[in-house]
C-alpha positions in Angstrom: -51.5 40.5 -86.3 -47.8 40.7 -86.1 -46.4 43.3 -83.5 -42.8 43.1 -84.9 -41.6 42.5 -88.5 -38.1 43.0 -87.7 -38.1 40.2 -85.5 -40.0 38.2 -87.6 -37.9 38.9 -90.6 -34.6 37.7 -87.9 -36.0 34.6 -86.5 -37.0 33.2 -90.6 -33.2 33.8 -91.6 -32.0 32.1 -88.3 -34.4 29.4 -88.5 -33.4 28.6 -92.4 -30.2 28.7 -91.5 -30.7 25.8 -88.9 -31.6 23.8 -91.2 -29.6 24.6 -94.0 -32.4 26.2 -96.3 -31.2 28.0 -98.8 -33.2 30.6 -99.4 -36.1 32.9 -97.0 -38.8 34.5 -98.7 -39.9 37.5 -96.3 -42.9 39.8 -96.7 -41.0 43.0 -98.0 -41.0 46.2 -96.6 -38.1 49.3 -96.6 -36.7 48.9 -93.3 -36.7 45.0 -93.8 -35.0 45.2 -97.4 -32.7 48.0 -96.3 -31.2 45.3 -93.2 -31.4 42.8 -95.7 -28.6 44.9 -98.4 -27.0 45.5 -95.1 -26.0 41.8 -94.3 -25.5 41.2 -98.2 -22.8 44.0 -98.5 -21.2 42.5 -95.3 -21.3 39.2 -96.7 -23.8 37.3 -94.2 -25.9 36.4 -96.6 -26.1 36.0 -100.4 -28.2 38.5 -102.9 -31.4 39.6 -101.8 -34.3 39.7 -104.6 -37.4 41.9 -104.8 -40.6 40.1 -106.7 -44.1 39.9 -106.8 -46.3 37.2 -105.4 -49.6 38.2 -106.3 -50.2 41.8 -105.3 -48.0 41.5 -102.3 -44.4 42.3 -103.0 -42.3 39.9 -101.3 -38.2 39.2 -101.1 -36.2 36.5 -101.7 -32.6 35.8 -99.3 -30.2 33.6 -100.1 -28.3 32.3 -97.3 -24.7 31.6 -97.7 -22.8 28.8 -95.9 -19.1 27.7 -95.8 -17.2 24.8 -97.4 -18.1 23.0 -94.2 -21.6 23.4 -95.0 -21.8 25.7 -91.4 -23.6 29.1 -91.4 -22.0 32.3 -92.9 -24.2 33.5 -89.7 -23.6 32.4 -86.4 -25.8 34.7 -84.1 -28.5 37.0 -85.2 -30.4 38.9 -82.6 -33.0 41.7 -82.0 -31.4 44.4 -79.8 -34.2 47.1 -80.1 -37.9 46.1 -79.6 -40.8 48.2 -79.5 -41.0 47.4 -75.9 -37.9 48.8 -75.2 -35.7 50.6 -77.9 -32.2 51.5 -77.7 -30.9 54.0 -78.4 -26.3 54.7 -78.5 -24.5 57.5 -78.7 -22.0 58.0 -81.7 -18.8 57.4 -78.4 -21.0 54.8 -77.1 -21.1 52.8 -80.5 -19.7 49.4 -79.3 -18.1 46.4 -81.3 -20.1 42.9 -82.3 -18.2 39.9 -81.3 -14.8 41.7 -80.7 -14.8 43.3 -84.6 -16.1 40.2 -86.1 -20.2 40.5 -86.1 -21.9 43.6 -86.9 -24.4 46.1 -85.2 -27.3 47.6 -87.6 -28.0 51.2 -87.0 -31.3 53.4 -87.6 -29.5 56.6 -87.9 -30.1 60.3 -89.3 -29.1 59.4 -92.2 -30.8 56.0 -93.0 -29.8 52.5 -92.0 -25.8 51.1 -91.3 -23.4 49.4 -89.7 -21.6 49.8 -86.3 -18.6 50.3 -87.9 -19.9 52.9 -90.5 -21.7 54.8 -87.9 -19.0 55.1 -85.9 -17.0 56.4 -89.1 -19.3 59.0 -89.5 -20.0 60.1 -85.8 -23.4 59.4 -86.0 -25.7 57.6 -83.4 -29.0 56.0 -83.6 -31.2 53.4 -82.8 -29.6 49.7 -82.8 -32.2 47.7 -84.7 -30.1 44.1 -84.8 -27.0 42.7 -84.1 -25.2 39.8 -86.8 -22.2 37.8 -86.0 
């Protein structure tokens, strides 16, 4: 039994990375496929794909990588577990790699970035950090 998809979900994109895969298929779910549009939109990784294998719906991430054939993603990490969440403030909101990486947010009103969150006053839970 798996006690945390999240990380799960974090360790097959930095592992396919590694190795220069290009693509992770994940088990999906809303929160995972929510994180997921997250690092598409901020250009981490390429589209993400919802299909069927089966009866199990599953998705599909391509991983993007630079004319040096090196990681869009450098770091990905798992900031809140469910042994010990975290939770920030909207002042307390803090930047990723000095502006570069980005911060994912459970918030009031759904999941976003550091920077967005910060936008909009809002705190929350910080699920994973990218950079």
């Amino acid at each position: 039994m798996m006690t945390d998809p999240i990380s799960d979900m974090l360790s097959r994109i930095r592992n396919a990375s590694m190795v220069h895969g290009h693509e992770v298929i994940i088990p999906l779910s809303k929160m995972k496929y929510g994180i997921a549009k997250i690092l598409e939109q901020e250009g981490f990784v390429g589209r993400v794909e919802q299909y069927q294998e089966g009866d199990r719906p599953m998705m599909r991430i391509h991983l993007k990588y630079d004319e040096k054939r090196a990681s869009i993603i450098r770091g990905i990490k798992r900031v809140s577990k469910p042994s010990r969440r975290v939770y920030v403030k909207s002042d307390e909101i803090y930047q990723v790699c000095y502006g570069m990486g980005r911060a994912i947010l459970s918030t009031p009103n759904g999941l976003m970035t550091n920077v967005d969150a910060k936008k909009q006053r809002l705190g929350g839970e910080i699920i994973c950090e990218v950079f």
